[in-house]
N, C-alpha and C positions, 0 to 999 in steps of 0.2 A: 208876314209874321203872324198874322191874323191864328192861320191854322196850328203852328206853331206854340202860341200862347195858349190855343186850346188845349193841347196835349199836355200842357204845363201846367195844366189848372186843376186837369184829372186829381194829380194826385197830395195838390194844395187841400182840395175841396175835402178828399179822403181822410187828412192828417187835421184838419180841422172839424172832422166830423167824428168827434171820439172828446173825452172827458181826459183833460190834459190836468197835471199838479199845478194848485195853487202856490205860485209863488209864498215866501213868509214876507211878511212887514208889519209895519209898526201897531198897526192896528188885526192882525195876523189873530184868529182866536184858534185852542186847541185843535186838531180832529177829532171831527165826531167819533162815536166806535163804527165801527164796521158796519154791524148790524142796523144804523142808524142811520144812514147815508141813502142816498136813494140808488137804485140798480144802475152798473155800468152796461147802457144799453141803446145808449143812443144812436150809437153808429148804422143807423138804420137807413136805408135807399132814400126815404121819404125826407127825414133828414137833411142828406144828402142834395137831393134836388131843391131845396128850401134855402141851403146855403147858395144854389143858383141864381136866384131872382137878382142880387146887385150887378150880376154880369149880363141882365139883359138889354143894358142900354150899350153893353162894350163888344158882345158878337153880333154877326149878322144873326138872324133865325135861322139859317139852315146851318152855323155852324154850330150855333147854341142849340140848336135840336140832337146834331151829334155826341156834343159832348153830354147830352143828357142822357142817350144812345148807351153811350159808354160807360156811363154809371148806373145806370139799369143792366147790363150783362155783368159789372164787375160785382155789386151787391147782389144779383139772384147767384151769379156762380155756376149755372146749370148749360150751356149751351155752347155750341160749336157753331161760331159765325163770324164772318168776317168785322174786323176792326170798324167802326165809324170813323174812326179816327186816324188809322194806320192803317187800316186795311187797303187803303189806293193804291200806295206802293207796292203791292203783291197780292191783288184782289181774286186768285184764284189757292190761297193758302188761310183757309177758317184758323180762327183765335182761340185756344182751349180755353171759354171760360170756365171751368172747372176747378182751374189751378189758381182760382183767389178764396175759395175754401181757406179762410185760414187754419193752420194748423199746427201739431210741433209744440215749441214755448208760446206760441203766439196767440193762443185762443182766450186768456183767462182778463184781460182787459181790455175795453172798445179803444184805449192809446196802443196797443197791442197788434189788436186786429188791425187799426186802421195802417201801422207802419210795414205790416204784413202785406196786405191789399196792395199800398205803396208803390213797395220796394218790386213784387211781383211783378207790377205794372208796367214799373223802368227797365224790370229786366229783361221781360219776356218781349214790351216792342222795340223797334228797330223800324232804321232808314234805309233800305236797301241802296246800294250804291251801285246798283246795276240798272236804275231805272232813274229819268232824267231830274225829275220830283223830291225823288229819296237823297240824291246829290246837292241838291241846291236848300231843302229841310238838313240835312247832315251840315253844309257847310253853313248856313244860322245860324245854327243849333252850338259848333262853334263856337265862331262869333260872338253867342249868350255867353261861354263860356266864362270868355276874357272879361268880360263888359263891368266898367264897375257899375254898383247898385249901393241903394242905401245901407247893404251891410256887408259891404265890397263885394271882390269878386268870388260869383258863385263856383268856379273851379278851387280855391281855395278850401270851401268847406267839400265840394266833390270830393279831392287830392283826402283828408283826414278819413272820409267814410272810406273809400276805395281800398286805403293801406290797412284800416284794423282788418276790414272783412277779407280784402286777398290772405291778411294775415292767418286768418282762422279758415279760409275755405281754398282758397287758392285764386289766380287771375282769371281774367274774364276769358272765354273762350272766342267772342268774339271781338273786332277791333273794336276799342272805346277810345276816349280823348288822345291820349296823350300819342297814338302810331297816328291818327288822323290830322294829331297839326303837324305833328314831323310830314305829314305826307303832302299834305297840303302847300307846307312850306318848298317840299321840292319839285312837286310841280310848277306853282308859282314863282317860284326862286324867292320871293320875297315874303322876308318875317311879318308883315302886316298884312292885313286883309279888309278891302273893300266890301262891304255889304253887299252892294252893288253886282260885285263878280260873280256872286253866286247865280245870275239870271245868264249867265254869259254862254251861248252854245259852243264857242272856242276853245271856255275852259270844260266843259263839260266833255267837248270831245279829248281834250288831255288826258280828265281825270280817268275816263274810259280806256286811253288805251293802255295808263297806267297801272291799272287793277290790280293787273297781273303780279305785280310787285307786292301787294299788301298780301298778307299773310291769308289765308282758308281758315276756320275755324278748325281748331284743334283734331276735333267730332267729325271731322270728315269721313265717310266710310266708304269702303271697297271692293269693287264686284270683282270676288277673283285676285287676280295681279292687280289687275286698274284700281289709282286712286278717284274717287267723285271729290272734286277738290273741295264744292261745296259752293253756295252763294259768299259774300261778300256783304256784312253789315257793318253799322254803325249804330253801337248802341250807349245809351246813357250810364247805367250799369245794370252790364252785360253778364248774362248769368257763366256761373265757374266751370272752368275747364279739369273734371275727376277722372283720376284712370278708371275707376271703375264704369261710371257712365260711357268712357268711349268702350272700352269693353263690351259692353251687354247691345252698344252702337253696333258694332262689329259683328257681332255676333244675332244679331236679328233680322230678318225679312224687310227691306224697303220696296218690295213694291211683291203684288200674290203670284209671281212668277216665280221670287226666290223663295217659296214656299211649298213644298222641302228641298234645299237642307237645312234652310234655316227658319226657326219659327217667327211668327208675329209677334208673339209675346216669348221673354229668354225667361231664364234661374238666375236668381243671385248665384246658384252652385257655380255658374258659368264665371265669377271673380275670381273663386282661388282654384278653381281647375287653370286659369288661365295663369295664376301666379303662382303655382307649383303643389296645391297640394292633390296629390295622385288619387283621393280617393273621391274626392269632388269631381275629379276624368273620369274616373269609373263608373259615377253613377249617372252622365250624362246621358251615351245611349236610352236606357230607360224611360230615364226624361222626355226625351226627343222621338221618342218611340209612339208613349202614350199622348203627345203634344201633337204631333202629326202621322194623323194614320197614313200606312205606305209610306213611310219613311223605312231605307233599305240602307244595306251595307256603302251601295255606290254613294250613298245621299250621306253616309256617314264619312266616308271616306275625304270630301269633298269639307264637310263641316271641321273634322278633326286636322285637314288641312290648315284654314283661314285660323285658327284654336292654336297650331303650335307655331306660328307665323303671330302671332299677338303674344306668344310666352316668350317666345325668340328677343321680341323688341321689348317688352316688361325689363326681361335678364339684363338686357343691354345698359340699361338706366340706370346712371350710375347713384350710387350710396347715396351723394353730397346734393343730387337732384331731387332726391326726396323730401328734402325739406327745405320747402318752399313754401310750404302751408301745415298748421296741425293737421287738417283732416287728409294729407296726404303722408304725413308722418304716421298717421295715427293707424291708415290701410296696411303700411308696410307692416308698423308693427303687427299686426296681423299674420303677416304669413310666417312669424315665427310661430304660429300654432300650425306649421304644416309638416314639421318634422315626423322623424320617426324614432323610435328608441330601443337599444340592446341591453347590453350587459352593463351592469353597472349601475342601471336607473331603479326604480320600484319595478316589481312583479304587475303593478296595474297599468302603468305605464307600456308597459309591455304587452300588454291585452291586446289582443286582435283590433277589439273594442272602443280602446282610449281614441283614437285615432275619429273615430265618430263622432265621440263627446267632445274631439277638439274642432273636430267642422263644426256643429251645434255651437260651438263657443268663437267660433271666429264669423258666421251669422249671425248670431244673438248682438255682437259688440258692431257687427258689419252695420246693422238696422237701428242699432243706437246714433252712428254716426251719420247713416243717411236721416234718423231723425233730428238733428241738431243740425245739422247743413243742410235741411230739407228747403228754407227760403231760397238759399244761395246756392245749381249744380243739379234737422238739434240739440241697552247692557247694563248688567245689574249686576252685583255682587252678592251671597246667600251670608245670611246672617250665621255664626258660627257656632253661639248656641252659651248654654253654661256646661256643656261638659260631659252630662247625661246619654249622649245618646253614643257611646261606644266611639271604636275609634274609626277616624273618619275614612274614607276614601283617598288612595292618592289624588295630587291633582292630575287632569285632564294633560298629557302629551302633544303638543301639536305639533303640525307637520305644516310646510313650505313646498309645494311643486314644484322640483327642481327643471326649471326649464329655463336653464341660465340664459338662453336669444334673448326670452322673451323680460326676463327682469333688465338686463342689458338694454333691452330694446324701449323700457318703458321710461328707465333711467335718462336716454335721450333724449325722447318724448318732451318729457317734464321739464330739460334744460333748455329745448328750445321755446317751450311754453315762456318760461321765466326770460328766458332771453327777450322774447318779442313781448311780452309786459312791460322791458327795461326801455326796450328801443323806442317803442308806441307812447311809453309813456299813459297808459292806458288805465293802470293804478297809483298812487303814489305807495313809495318804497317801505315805507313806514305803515301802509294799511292794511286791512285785515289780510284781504287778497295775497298777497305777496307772502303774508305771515303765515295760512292755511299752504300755500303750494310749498313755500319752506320746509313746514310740516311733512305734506306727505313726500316730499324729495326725500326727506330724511326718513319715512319709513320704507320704501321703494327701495332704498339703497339696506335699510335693515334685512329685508327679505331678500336681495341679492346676496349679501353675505352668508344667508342662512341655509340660503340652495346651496352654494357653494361647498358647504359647510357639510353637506348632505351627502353632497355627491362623492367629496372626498373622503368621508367613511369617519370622519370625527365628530365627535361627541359633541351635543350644544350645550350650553351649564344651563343650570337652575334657572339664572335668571334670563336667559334668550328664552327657554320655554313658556316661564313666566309673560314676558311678553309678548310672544308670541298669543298665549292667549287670554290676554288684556288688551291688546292694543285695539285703535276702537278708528272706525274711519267716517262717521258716519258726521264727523263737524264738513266733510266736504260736502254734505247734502244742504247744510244748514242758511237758511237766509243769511244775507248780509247784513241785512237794514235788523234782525231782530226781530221777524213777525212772526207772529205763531204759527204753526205750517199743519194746515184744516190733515186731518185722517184721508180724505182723495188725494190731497197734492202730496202724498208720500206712496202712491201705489208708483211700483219700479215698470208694471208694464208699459206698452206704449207700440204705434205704430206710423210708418212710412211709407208712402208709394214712392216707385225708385221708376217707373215705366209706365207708359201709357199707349195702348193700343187702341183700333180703331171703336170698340164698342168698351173694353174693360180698361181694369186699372190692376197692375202689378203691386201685392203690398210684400212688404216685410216688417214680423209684429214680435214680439217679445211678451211671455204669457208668466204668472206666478213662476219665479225659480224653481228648479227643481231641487230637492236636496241631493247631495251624493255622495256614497259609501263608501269607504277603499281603504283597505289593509292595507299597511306597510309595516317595515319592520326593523329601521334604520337603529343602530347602535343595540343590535339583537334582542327588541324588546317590541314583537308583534302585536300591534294594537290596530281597533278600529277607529275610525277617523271621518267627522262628516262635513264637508261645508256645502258653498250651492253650485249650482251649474246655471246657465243661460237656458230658455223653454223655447226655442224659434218655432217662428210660424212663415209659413210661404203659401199667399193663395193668391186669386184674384176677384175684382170685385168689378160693380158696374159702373158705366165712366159717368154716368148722370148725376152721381154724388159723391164727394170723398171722402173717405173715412177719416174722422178726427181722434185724438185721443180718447177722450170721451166717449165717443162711439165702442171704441173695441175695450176699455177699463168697463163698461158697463157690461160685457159679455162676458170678460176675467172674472170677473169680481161680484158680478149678479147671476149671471146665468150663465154657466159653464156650458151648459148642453147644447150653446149655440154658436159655439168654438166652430172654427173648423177644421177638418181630421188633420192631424199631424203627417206631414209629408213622409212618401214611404221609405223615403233613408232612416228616416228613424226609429223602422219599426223593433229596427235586432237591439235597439241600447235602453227599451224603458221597461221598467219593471213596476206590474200593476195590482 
């Protein structure tokens, strides 16, 4: 157990290494302000190993030297080397430390960072169950599950993090608790389990030839026809299983043989080529072109093969399997910006064009959601005046994008959101939460009715216009708790790495909105019309550091000149 406890202490030491809230009590005085307080900053490596020193009469040195090991790679963040800790189980497969950069929501307190670090930590190791070690640590590990402790058992509080996060991100992609005691149970035939068994070569050799039974990881990918089924883990919590991640899986170079047809590093373009929108197909070649030189029609042939063999199985998935997770509801909704439009819709809609600015927008919203699941797979009124100044201007006309999928599609969205609030239990039903998503259900369904309204060639009165342009959305950005929210923490840009190859890092970033233009002319009264659009960025950077928010708002917003060029799909839609 010795080893075991070490691994379990990593990321005790992490969570206590951070500036956690003061309980209230009786003797409880105000909070200081802000400004008054001393920096949240302690979550420092040195820290870190200081919170050491009571464990050194409980490991041996050479295991207390590893776990110190461990926390020197997870605080510098920078290097590619095998686990001290985990790395025996699979001592020829290096640990990306890179990926405890905190990032995302997580960067802005050391309680923040350190559940960031954390959670990382749990998800990214694993016990391989292919190896005799990793079987006998998995089945412990177990065993810890059940065990009661002074504040019962820790699969209890497991089971509550497990269901919000599947909730919002999707299940684990590799096997976690609950397929491993079912498995365990049917190897052993028996609901109990001896500590003891886990040393046992007997059961060892069962569990081995049992493997075959427990599932592959989702992400398995495929050379050709052939499935690579994939290793075989057990992990604590195991990171999420996204279509788009197996996607770009799919679609990439595992080892420099299949390089070309397929590159090392893919395109986010490669999600909705893959889930139907046709102009994201089109501009693949190019991609793959300039990605790997001597890339040929045969090498295309070959790639656009494995591409409609991945659209085929997407299609397949039915409606009702989508939702299983927001951020898998949240994808689909998504490919309702992959339509195309006739007669019937706006003349811009119609543009050659639009079709562009809705890839740009279903990237832009793509890279929001790989920031927000990036841990887990994150108005004024004018004064009217006294009368003097002549007679006024009408008011302002607004317009509603008629793209009934996607209001339709948002509408769902938002019921499942509420639903799995109700189920989780997650807010109470009376609090802000529940009150704010009420809210915008009910303006979601206003602007559906509006499109509708549009499309069918009828008039909207006074007051839909009216609200139309009043209505204000901006209390969904709003703290809950009531703090004042600094000028930084309201810039909308932001950025995610979605990919890691062997020397870079794959991002996608979202830069100042763009504004945008567009005539329409609905109930015969031609006007211009402005709101914003998404700015997407796609590049890649070097794997020795990751880029935070922070990093790339400081380039938005201070120095623009050190952007990087806008990818060439977008050179035909901006106007400079």
């Amino acid at each position: 157990y010795e080893l075991i406890a070490a691994q379990l202490t990593v990321p005790r030491i992490i969570l206590e290494n951070a500036r956690w809230p003061v309980e209230p009590g009786p003797q409880s005085r105000l909070p200081e302000p802000e400004a008054q307080q001393p920096p949240d900053d302690q979550d420092t490596l040195e820290n870190a190993l200081a919170r050491l020193k009571p464990y050194e009469g409980v490991f041996s040195p050479e295991i207390l030297q590893r776990l110190k090991e461990e926390l020197k790679y997870i605080y510098e963040a920078k290097d590619q080397v095998t686990s001290p800790l985990f790395g025996h189980y699979e001592p020829f497969y290096p640990g990306d430390y890179t990926q405890y950069t905190p990032r995302s929501h997580y960067t802005k307190s050391s309680l923040l960072r350190a559940y960031f670090r954390a959670m990382m930590y749990l998800g990214r190791n694993y016990y391989s169950l292919e190896n005799p070690e990793g079987i006998t640590d998995a089945l412990l590990v177990a065993h810890l599950m059940v065990a009661p402790g002074k504040q019962g058992q820790p699969l209890q509080t497991w089971k509550r993090l497990m269901e919000i996060t599947s909730f919002f991100v999707g299940l684990p992609d590799d096997i976690s608790y609950p397929e491993w005691r079912d498995f365990i149970v049917k190897v052993t035939g028996g609901e109990t389990f001896d500590p003891q068994q886990a040393l046992s070569p007997e059961l060892h050799s069962r569990i081995t030839a049992e493997l075959k039974n427990l599932r592959p990881p989702v992400t398995a990918f495929t050379r050709g026809e052939q499935v690579d089924i994939g290793k075989v883990n057990f992990r604590l919590f195991g990171q999420r299983f996204t279509f788009d991640a197996w996607i770009l899986n799919h679609l990439t170079a595992k080892e420099p043989e299949d390089i070309p047809p397929f590159p090392s590093t893919p395109s986010a373009l490669f999600v909705p080529a893959v889930l139907g929108n046709t102009l994201a197909r089109s501009l693949l070649p190019e991609f793959l072109k300039t990605e790997m030189p001597g890339f040929s029609a045969e090498h295309l042939k070959v790639f656009e093969k494995r591409l409609n063999r991945l659209s085929d199985i997407t299609a397949q998935v039915e409606d009702a399997a989508w939702f299983n997770a927001v951020g898998w509801v949240w994808l689909k909704l998504l490919t309702t910006l992959n339509a195309t439009y006739g007669a019937g819709y706006p003349a811009y809609m119609q543009s050659p064009l639009f079709p562009l600015k809705q890839l740009e927008a279903f990237l832009g919203s793509y890279t929001e959601l790989k920031h927000d699941t990036l841990l887990y797979a994150k108005q004024s009124y004018a004064e009217m005046g006294n009368g003097d100044e002549g007679k006024l201007p009408p008011v302002p006309r607004g317009f509603v994008e008629p793209n009934l999928a996607f209001w339709r599609g948002l509408q769902r969205l938002v019921a499942y959101m509420a639903a799995g609030f109700e189920k989780y239990q997650l807010f109470a039903s009376e609090g802000e939460q529940f009150g704010r998503l009420q809210q915008f259900k009910e303006q979601v369904e206003f602007f559906a009715a509006m499109a509708e309204k549009e499309l069918a060639g009828k008039p909207l009165s006074a007051e839909e216009y009216e609200k139309i342009r009043t209505l204000d959305l901006s209390y969904m950005a709003r703290p809950m708790d009531g703090d004042i929210v600094e000028p930084k923490d309201r810039r909308s840009a932001l950025i995610a790495d979605i990919h890691t190859d062997v020397n870079k890092v794959l991002y996608q970033a979202t830069g100042e909105p763009y504004l945008m233009l567009v005539l329409v002319g609905n109930e015969g009264r031609p006007r211009l019309t402005v709101g914003v659009a998404f700015n997407h960025y796609e590049f890649t950077g070097p794997l020795a550091r990751r880029y935070t928010d922070a990093d790339w708002q400081a380039k938005v917003y201070e120095d623009p000149r050190a952007l990087p060029p806008k990818n060439f799909w977008y050179k035909d839609l901006l106007v400079k």
